[in-house]
Short mmCIF file of the C-alpha atoms (twelve columns), coordinates in Angstrom:
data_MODEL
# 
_entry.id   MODEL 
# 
loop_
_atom_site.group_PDB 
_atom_site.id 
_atom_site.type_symbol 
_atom_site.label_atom_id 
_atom_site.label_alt_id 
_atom_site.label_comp_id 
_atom_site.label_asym_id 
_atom_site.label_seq_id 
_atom_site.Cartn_x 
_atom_site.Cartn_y 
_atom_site.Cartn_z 
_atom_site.pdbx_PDB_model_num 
ATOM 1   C CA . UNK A 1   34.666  -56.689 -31.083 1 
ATOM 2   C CA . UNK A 2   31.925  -56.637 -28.719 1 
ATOM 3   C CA . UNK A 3   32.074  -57.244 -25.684 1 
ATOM 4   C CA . UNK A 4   30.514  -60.387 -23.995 1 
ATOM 5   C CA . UNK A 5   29.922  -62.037 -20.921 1 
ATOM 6   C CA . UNK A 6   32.721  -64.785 -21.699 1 
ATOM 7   C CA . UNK A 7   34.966  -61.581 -21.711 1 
ATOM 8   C CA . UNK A 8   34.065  -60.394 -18.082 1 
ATOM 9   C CA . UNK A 9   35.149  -64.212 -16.902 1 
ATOM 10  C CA . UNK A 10  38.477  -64.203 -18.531 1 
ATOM 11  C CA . UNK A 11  38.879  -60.701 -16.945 1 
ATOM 12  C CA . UNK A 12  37.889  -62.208 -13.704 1 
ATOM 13  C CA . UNK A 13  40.595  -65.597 -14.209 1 
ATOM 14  C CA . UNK A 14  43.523  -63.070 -14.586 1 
ATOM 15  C CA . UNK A 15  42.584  -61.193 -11.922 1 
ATOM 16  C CA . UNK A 16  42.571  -63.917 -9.853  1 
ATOM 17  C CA . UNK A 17  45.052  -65.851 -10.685 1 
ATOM 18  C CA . UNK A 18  47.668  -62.359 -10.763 1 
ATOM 19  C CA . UNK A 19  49.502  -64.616 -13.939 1 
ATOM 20  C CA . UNK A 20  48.630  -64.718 -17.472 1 
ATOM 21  C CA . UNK A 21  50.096  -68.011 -17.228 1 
ATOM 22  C CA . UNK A 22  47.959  -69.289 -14.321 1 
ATOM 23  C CA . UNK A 23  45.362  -67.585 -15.757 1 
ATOM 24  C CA . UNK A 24  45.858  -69.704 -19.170 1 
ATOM 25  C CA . UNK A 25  46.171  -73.060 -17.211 1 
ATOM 26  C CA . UNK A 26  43.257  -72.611 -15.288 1 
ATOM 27  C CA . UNK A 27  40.942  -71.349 -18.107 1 
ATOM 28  C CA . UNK A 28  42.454  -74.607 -20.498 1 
ATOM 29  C CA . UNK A 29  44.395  -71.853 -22.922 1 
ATOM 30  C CA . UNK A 30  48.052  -71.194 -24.233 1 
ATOM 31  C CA . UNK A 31  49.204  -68.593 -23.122 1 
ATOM 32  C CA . UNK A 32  50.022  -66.551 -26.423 1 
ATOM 33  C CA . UNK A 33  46.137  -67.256 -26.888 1 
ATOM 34  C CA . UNK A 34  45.018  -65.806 -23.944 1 
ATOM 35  C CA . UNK A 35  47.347  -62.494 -24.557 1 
ATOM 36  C CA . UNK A 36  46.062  -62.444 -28.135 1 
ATOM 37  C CA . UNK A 37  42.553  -62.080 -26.548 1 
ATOM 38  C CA . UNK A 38  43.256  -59.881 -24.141 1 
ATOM 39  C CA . UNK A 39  44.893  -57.440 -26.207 1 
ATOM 40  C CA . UNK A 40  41.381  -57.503 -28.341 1 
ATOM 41  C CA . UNK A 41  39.358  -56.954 -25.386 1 
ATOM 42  C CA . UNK A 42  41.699  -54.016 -23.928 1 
ATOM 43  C CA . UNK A 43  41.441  -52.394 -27.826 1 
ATOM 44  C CA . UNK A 44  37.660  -52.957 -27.868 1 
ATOM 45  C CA . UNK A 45  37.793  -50.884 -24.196 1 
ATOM 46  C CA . UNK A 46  39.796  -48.263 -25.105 1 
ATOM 47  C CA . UNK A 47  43.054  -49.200 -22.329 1 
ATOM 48  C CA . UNK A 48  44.720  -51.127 -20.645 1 
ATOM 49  C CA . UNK A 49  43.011  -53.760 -18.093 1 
ATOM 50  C CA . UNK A 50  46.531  -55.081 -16.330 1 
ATOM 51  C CA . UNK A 51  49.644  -53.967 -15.617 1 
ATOM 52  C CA . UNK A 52  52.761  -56.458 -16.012 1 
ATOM 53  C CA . UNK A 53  55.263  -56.406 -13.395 1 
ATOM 54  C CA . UNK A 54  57.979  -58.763 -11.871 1 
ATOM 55  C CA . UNK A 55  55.388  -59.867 -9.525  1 
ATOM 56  C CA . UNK A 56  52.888  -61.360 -12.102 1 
ATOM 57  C CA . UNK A 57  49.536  -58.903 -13.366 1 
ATOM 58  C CA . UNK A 58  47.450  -55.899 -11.270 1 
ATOM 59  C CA . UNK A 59  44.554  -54.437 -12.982 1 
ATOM 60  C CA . UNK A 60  44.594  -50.697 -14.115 1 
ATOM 61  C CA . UNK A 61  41.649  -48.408 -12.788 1 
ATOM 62  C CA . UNK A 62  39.974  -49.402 -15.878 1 
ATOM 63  C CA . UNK A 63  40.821  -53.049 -15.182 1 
ATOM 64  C CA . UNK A 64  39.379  -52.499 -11.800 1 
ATOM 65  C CA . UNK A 65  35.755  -50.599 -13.645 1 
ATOM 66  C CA . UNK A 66  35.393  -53.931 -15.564 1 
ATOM 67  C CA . UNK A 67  35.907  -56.650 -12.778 1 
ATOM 68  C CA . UNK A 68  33.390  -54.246 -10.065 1 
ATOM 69  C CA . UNK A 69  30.944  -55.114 -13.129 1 
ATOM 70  C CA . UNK A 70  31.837  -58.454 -13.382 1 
ATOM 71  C CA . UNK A 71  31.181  -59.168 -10.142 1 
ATOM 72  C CA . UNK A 72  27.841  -58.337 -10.152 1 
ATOM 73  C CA . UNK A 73  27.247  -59.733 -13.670 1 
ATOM 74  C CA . UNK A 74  28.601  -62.591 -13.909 1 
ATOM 75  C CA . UNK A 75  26.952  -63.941 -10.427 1 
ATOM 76  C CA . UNK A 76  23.633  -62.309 -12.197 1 
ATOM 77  C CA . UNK A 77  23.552  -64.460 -15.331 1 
ATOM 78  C CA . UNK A 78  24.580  -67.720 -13.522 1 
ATOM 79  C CA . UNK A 79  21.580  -67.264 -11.380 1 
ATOM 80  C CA . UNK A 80  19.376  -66.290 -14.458 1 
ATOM 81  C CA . UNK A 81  20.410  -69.249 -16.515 1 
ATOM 82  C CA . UNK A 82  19.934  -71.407 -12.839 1 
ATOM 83  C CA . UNK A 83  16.041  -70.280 -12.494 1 
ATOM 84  C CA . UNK A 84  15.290  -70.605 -16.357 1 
ATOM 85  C CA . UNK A 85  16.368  -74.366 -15.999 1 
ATOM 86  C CA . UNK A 86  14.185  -74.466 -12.891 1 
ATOM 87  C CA . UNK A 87  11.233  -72.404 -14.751 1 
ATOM 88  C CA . UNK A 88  11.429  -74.699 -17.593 1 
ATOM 89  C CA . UNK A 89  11.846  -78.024 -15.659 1 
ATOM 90  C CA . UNK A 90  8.688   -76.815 -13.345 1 
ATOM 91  C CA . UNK A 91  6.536   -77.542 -16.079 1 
ATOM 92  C CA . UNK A 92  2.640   -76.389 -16.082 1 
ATOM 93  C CA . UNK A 93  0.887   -73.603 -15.256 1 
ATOM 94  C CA . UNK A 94  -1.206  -70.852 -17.225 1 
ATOM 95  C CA . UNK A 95  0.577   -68.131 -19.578 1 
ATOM 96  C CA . UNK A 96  1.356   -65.802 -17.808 1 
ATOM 97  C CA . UNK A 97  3.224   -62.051 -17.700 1 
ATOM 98  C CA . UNK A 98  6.204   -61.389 -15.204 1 
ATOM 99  C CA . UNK A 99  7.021   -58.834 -13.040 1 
ATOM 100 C CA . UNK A 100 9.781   -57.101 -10.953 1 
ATOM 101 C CA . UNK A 101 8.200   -59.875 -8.601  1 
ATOM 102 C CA . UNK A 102 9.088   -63.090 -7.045  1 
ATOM 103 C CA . UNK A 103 8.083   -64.572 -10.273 1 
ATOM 104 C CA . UNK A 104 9.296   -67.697 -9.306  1 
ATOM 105 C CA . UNK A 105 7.449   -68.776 -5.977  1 
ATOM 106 C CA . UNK A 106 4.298   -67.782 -8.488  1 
ATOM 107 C CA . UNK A 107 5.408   -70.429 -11.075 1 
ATOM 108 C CA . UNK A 108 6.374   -72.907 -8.513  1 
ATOM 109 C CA . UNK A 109 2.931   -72.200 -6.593  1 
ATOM 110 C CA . UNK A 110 0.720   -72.428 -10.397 1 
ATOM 111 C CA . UNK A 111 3.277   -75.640 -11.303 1 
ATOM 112 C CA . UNK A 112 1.760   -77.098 -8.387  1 
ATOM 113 C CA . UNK A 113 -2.033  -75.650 -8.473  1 
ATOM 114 C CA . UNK A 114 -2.115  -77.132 -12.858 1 
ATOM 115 C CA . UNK A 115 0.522   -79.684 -13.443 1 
ATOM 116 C CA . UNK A 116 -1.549  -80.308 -16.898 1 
ATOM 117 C CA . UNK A 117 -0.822  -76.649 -18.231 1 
ATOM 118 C CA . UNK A 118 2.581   -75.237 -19.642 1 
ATOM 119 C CA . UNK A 119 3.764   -72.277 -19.014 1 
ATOM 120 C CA . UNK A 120 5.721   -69.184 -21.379 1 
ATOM 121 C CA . UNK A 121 6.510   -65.908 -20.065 1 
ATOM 122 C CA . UNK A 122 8.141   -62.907 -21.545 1 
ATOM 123 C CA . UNK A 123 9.618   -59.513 -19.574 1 
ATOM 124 C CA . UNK A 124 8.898   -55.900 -20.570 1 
ATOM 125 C CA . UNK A 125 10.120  -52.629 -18.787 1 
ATOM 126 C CA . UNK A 126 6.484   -51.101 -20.684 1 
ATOM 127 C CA . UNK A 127 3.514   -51.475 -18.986 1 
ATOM 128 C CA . UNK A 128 1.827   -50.019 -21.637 1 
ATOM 129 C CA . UNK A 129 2.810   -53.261 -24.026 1 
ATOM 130 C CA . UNK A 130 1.539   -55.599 -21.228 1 
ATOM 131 C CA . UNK A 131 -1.511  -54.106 -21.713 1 
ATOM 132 C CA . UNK A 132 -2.109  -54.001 -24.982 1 
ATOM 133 C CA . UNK A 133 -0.676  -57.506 -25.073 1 
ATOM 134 C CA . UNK A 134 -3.732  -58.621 -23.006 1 
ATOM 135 C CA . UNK A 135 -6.016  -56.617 -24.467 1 
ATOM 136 C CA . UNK A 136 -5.069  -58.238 -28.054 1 
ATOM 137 C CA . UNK A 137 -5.229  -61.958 -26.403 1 
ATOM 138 C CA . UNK A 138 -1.178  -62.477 -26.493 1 
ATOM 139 C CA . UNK A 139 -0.859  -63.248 -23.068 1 
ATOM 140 C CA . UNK A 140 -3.546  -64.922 -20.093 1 
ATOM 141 C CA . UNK A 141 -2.301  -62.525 -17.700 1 
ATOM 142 C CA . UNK A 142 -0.600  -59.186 -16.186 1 
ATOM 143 C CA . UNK A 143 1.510   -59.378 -13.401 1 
ATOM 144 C CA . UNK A 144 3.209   -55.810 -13.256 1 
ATOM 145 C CA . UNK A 145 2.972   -52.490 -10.851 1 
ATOM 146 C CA . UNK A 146 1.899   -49.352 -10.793 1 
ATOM 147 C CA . UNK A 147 2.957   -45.911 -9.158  1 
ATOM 148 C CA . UNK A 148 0.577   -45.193 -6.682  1 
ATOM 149 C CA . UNK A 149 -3.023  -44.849 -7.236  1 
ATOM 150 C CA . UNK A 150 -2.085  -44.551 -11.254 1 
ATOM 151 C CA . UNK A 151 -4.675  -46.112 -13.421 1 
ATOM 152 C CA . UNK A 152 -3.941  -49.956 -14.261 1 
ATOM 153 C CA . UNK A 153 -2.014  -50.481 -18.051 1 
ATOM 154 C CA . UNK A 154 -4.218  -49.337 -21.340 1 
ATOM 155 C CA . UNK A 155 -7.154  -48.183 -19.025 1 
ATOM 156 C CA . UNK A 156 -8.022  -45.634 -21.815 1 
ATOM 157 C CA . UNK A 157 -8.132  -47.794 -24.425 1 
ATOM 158 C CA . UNK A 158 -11.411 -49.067 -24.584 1 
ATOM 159 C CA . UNK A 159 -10.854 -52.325 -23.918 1 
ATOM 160 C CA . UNK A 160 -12.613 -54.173 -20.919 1 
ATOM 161 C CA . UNK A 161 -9.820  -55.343 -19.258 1 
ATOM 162 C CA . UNK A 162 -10.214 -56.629 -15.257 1 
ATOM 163 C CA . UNK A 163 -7.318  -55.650 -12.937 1 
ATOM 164 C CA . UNK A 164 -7.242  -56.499 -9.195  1 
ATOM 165 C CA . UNK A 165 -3.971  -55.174 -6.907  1 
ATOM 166 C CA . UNK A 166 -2.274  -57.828 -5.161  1 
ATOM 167 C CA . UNK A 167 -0.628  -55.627 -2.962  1 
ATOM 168 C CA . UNK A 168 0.253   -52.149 -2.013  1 
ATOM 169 C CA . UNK A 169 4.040   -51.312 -1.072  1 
ATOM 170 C CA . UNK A 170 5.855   -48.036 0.407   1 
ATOM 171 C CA . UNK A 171 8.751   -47.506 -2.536  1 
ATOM 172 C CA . UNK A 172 12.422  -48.483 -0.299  1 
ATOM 173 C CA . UNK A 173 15.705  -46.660 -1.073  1 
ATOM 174 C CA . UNK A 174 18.811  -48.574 -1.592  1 
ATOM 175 C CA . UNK A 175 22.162  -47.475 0.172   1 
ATOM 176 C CA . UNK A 176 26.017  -49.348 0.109   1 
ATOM 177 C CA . UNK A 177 26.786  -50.734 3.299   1 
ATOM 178 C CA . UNK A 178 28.343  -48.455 5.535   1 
ATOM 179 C CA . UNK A 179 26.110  -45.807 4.536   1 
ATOM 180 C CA . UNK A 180 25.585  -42.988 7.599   1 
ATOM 181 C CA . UNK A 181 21.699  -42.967 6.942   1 
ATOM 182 C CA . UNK A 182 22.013  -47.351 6.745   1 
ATOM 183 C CA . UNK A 183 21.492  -46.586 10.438  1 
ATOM 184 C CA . UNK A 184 18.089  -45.405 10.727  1 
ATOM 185 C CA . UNK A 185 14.690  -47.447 10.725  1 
ATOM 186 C CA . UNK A 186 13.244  -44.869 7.678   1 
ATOM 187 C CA . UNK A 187 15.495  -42.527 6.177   1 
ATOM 188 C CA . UNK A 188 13.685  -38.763 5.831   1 
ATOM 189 C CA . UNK A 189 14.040  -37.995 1.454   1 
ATOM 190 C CA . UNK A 190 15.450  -34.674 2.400   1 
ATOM 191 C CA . UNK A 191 18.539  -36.283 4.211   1 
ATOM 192 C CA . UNK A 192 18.782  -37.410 0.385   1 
ATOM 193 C CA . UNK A 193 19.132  -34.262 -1.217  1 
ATOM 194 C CA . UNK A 194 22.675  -34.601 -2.483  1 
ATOM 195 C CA . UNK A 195 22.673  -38.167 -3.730  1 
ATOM 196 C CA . UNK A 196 22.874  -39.290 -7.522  1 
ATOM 197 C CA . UNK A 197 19.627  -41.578 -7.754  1 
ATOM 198 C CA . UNK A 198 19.790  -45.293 -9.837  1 
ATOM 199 C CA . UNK A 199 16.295  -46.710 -10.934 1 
ATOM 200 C CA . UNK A 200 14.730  -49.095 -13.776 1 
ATOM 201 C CA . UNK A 201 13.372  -47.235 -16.768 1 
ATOM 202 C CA . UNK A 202 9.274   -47.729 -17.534 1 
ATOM 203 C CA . UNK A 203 6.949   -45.572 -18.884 1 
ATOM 204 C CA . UNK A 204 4.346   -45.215 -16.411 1 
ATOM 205 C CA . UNK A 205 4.639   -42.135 -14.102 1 
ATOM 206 C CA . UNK A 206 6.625   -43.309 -11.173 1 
ATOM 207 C CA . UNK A 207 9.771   -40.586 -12.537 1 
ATOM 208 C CA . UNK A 208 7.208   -38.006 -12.333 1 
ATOM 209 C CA . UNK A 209 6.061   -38.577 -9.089  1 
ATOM 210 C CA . UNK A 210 9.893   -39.146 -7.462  1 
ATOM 211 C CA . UNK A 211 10.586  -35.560 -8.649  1 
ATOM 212 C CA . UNK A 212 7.353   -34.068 -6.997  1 
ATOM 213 C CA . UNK A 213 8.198   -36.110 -3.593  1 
ATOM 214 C CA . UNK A 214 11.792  -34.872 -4.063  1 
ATOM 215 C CA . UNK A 215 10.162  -31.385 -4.569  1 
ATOM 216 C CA . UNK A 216 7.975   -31.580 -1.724  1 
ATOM 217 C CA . UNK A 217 11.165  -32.519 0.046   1 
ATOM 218 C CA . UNK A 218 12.329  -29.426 -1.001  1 
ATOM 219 C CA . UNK A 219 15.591  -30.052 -3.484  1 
ATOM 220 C CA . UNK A 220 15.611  -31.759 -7.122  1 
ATOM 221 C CA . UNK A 221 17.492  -34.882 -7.987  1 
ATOM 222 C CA . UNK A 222 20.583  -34.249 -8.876  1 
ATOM 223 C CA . UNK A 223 20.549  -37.013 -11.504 1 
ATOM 224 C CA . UNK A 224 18.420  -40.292 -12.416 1 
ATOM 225 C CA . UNK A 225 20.730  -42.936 -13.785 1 
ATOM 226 C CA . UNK A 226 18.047  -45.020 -15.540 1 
ATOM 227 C CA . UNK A 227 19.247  -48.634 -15.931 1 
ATOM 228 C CA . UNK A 228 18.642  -52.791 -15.406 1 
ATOM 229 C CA . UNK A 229 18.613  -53.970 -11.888 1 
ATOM 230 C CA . UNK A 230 22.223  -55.543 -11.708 1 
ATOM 231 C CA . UNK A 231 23.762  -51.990 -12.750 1 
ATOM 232 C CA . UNK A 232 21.497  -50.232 -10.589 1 
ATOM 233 C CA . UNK A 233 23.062  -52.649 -7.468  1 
ATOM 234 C CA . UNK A 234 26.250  -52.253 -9.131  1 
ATOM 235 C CA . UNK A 235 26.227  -48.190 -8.576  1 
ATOM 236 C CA . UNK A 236 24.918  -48.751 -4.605  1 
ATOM 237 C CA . UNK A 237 27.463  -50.604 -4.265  1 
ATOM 238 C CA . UNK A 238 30.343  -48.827 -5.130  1 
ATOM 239 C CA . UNK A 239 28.790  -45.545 -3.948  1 
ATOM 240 C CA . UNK A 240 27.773  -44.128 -6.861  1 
ATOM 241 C CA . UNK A 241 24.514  -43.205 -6.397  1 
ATOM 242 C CA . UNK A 242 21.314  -44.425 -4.104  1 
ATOM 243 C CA . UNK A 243 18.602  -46.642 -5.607  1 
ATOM 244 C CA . UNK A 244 14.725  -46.636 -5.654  1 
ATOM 245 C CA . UNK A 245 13.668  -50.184 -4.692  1 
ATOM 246 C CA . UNK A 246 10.302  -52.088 -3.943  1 
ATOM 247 C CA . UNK A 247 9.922   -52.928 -0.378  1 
ATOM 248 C CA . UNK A 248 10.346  -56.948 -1.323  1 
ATOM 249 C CA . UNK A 249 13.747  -56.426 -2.944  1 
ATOM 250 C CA . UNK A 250 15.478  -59.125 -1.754  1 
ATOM 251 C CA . UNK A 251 19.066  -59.179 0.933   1 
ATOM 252 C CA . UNK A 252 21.964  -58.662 -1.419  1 
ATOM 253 C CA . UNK A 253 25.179  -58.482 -0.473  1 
ATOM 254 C CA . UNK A 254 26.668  -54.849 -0.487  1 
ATOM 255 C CA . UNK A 255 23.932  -52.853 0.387   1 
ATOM 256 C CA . UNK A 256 20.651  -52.497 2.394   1 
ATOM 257 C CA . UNK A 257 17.661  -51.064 1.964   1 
ATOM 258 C CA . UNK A 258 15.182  -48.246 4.025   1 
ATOM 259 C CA . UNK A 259 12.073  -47.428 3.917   1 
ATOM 260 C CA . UNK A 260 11.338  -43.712 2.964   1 
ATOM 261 C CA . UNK A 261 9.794   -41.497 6.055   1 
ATOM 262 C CA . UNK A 262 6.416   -40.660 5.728   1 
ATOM 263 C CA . UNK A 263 6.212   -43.467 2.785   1 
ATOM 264 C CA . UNK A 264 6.242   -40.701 0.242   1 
ATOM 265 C CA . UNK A 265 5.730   -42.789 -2.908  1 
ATOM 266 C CA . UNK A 266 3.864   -46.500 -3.113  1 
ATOM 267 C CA . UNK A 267 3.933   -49.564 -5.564  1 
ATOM 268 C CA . UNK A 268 0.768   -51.088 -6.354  1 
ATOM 269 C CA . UNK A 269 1.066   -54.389 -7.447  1 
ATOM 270 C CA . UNK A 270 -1.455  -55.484 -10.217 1 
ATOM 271 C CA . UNK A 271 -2.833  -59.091 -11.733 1 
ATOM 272 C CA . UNK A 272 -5.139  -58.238 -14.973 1 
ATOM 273 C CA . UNK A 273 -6.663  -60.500 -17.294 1 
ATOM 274 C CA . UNK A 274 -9.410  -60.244 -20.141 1 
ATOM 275 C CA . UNK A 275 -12.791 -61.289 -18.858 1 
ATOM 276 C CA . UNK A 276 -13.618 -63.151 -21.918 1 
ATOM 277 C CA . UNK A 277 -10.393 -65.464 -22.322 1 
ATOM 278 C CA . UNK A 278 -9.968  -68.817 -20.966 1 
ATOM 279 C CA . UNK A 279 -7.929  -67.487 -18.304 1 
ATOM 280 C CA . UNK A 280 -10.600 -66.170 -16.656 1 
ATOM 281 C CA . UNK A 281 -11.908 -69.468 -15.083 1 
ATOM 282 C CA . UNK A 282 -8.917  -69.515 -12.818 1 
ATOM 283 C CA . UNK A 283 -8.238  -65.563 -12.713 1 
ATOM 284 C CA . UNK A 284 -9.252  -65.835 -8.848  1 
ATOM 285 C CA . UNK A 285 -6.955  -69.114 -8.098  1 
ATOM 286 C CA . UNK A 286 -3.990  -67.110 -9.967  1 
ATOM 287 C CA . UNK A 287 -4.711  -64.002 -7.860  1 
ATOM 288 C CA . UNK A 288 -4.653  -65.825 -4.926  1 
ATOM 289 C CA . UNK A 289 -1.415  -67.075 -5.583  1 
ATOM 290 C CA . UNK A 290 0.185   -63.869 -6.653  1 
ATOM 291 C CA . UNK A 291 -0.721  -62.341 -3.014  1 
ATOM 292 C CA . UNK A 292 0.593   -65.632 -1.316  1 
ATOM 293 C CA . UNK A 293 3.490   -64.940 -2.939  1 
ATOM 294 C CA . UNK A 294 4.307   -61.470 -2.156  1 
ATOM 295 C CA . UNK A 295 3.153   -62.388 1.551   1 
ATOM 296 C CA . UNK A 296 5.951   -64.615 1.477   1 
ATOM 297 C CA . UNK A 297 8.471   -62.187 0.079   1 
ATOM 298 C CA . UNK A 298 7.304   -59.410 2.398   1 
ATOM 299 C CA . UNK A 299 8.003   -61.614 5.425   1 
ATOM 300 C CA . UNK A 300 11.438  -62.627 4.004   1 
ATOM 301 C CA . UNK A 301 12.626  -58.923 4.106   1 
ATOM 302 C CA . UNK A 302 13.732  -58.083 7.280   1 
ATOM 303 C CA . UNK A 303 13.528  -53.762 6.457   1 
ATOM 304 C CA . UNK A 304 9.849   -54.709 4.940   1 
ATOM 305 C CA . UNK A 305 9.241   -56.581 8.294   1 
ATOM 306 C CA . UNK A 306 10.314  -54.138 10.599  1 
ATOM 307 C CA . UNK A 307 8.829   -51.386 8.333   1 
ATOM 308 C CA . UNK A 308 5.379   -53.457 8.595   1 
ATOM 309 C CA . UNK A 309 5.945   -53.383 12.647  1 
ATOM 310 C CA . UNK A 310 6.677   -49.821 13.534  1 
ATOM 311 C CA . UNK A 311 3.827   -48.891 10.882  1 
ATOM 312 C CA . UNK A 312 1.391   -51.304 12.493  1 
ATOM 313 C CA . UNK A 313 2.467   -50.376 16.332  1 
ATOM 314 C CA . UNK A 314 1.547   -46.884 15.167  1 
ATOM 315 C CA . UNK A 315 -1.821  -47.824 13.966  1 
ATOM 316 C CA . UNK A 316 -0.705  -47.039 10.274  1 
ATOM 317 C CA . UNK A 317 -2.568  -49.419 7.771   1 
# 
């Protein structure tokens, strides 16, 4: 049996209710049903989720493993399903390409800016496929980033694709609440030098670079968990490990994020489109509207806004 996200709710129900029974009533079930499918779900996991007592159900450690993930998953998919209605509903706009960006202030903004166009957009960790997506005339645009001053997506491949950076960001660090470096205004790398480190996989160069700051910090990572950005909150959260973050990343309950001292690694966000496609006659409107956006997210960060103050104060561009 695999394991799927209905799973993780019924898991959550008989948590909360402490009953099978309860459980069973609340999630419209008999009760032999529900144990029948919990049985499957503990065999597919390899243990036991609850233990029975006199006093109803308590989850095992295991039990406890699956409902910290449930928590965070659960919550995640409700509010991915929410914004794909909203996407979808918003109507018009060009094609475009997402990024780990607040994709949806863009849409609503282009929604607005070309009620007479529809819009499709599909997600990649590669920025090496969004480029050569462009470059083949898949997709109007690029939104995506790039580890510091790294060339844009397929810039070797002889295509004559345009790219223009919609902003430039100091790379954040994530850290659980209660975290003794949560304190600070910027947390130094080195203080760092004995964490486990969570981050989004890509191919671009940004693991590369980490380990030479880290390096120039003087230690080596002790590990890179490599995952999607609800497990990579998931492991702040329960203290597993510190995350690499844009500067944007939004308040989330749990943790909070820093910038880095000294700003040793930066995100450049990038808008790129093919000079000959149709897209082009509103490639300027669209970039305008990508850096509106990430205006607006900067200013609703409160670490990116008080980053953006010391850093000014100081004279620092």
């Amino acid at each position: 049996m695999d394991l799927e996200l209905r799973h993780l709710k019924v898991v959550s129900a008989i948590a909360e209710a402490g009953s099978l029974t309860r459980a069973a009533t609340g999630l419209g079930l008999a009760q032999p049903a529900l144990s029948a499918q919990l049985k499957r779900m503990e065999r597919a996991l390899g243990g036991a989720l609850f233990v029975r007592g006199p006093q109803g159900v308590r989850p095992t450690e295991l039990g406890e493993l699956v409902l910290e993930r449930a928590r965070v998953l659960v919550p995640a998919v409700a509010e991915l399903q929410q914004e794909a209605l909203r996407f979808s509903r918003a109507g018009g706009a060009p094609r475009g390409r997402p990024a780990r960006f607040r994709l949806g202030g863009l849409v609503d903004r282009l929604a607005s800016a070309h009620p007479e166009a529809t819009v499709t957009t599909h997600t990649s960790w590669s920025a090496i496929e969004l480029g050569c997506l462009l470059a083949e005339g898949r997709i109007d645009y690029v939104l995506t980033g790039v580890c510091g001053q790294s060339p844009p997506p397929a810039a070797g491949t002889g295509e004559r694709l345009v790219w223009r950076e919609v902003a430039v960001d100091p790379v954040f660090v994530m850290l659980r609440e209660g975290h003794p470096l949560a304190q600070l205004p910027e947390v130094p790398l080195g203080e760092l030098a004995d964490a486990r480190w969570t981050n989004v996989p890509g191919d671009g160069c940004f693991a590369d670079c980490f380990a030479a700051a880290c390096a120039r910090a003087g230690f080596t990572p002790q590990a890179v968990y490599e995952t999607d950005t609800a497990s990579c909150v998931h492991l702040v959260q329960v203290g597993r490990a510190v995350g690499l973050c844009r500067a944007t990343f939004p308040p989330t309950p749990g943790l909070v994020t820093r910038p880095l001292a000294g700003s040793p690694l930066l995100w450049r966000h990038l808008l790129g489109w093919h000079p000959e496609s149709p897209a082009a006659g509103t490639a300027a409107d669209t970039l305008a509207h990508a850096r509106a956006v990430h205006e607006s997210a900067a200013g609703a960060s409160p670490s990116y806004a008080a980053w953006r103050r010391i850093h000014h104060a100081a004279g620092v561009p």
